[in-house]
NUZAGU-770302 format. One record per residue (C-alpha): residue in one letter; y, z, x. Coordinates in Angstrom, 2 decimals. Layout:
titi:A&v:Y&w:Z&u:X
...
This chain:
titi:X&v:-17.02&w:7.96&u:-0.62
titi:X&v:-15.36&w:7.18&u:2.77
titi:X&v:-12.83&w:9.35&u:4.19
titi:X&v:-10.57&w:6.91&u:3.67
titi:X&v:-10.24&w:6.88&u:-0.17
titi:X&v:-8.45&w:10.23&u:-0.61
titi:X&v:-6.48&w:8.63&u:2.43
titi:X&v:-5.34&w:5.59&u:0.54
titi:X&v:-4.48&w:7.13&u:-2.99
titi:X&v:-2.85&w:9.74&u:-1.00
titi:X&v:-1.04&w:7.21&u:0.78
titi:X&v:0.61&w:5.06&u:-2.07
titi:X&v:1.44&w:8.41&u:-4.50
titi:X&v:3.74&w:9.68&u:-1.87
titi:X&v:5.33&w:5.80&u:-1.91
titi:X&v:5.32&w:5.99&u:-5.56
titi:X&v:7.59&w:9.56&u:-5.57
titi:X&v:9.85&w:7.94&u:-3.18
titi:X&v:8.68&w:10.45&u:-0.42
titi:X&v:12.00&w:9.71&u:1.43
titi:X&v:10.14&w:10.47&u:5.06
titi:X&v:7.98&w:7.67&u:4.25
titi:X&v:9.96&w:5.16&u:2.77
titi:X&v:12.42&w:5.44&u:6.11
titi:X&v:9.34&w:5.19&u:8.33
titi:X&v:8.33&w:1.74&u:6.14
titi:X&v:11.34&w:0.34&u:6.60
titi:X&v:11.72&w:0.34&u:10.01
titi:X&v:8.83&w:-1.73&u:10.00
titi:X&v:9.97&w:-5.48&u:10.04
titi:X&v:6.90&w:-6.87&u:8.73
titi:X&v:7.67&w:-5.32&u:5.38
titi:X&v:10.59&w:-5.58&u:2.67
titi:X&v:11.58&w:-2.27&u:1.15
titi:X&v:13.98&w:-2.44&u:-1.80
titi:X&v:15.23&w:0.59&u:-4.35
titi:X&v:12.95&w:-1.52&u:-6.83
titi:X&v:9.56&w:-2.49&u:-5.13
titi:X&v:8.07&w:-2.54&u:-1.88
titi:X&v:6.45&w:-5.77&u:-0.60
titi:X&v:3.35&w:-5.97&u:2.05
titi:X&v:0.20&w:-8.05&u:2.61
titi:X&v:-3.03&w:-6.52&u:3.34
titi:X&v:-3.07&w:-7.24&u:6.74
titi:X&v:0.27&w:-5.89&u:7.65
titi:X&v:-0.71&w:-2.80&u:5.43
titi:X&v:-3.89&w:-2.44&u:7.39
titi:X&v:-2.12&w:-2.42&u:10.81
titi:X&v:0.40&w:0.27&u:9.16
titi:X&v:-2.18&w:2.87&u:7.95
titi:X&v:-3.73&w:2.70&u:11.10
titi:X&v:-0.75&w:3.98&u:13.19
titi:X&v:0.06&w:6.25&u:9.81
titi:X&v:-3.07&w:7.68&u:9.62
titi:X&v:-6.00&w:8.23&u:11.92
titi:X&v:-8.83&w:7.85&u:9.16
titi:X&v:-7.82&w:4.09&u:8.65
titi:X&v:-8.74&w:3.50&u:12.18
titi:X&v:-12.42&w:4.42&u:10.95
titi:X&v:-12.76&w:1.37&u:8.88
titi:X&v:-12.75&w:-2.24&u:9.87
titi:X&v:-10.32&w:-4.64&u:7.95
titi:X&v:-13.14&w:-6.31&u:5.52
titi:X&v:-14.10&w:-2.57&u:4.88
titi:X&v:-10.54&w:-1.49&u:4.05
titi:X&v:-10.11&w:-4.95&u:2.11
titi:X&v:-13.47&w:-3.89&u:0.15
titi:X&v:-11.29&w:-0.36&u:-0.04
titi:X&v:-8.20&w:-1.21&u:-1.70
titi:X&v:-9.83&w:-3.54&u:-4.32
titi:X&v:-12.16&w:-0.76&u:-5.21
titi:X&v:-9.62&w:1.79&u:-5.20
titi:X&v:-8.15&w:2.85&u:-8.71
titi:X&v:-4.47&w:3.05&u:-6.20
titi:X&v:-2.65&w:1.16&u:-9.74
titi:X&v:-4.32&w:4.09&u:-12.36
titi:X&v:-2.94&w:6.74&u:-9.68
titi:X&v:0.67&w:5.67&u:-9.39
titi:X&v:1.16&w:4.79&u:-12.73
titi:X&v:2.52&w:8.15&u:-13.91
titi:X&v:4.89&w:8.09&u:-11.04
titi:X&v:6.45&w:4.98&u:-12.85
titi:X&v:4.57&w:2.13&u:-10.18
titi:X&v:2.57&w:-0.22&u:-10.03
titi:X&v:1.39&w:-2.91&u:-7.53
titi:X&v:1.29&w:-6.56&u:-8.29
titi:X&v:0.92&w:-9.79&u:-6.80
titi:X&v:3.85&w:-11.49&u:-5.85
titi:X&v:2.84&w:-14.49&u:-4.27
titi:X&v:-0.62&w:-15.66&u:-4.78
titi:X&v:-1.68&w:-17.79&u:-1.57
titi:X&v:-5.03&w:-18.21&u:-3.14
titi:X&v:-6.53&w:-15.89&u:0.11
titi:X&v:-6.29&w:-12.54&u:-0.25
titi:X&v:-4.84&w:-12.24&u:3.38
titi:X&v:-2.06&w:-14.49&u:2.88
titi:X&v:-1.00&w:-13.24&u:-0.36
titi:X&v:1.68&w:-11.41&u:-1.19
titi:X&v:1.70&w:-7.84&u:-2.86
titi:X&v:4.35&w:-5.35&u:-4.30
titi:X&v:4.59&w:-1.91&u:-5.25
titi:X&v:7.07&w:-1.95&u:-8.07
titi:X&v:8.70&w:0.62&u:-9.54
titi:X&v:9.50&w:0.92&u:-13.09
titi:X&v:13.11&w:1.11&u:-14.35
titi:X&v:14.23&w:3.57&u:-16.71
């Protein structure tokens, strides 16, 4: 297990709870869109923000991250918080495409 898995799932729980400190720090970052109902990012751009976030990320090259999140079980984890994270715009590459953390209504 790399350092960075406990990193990662740490990482989107606290979005998931709406950890307020985070959510202001995500939206003052222009590459990403950050609504009371989902949050959208690509991988790159979430890449380049868990590096400044947190040190561990800068341990792992981008294809190893990629290899990280896809692994991950980061859906299983939020789901009792009421989230999950879907694809919002498939570009057909993984880079390009589009991905949201939603959060459930009700």
């Amino acid at each position: 297990m790399h350092a960075a898995e406990p990193a990662l799932a740490s990482f989107f729980e606290q979005v998931a709870q709406k950890d307020n400190t985070l959510l202001n720090t995500i939206k003052q970052e222009a590459c990403f869109r950050l609504d009371q109902a989902q949050w959208h990012f690509t991988l790159p751009d979430l890449y380049s923000f868990l590096q400044l976030y947190d040190d561990v990320f800068n341990l792992v090259d981008y294809s190893q991250f990629r290899q990280l999140v896809f692994s991950s079980t980061v859906n299983q984890d939020i789901k009792p918080y009421g989230a999950e994270i879907i694809i919002t715009d498939n570009q057909g590459k993984v880079d390009k495409t589009g991905y949201a953390l939603v959060w459930q209504t009700g």
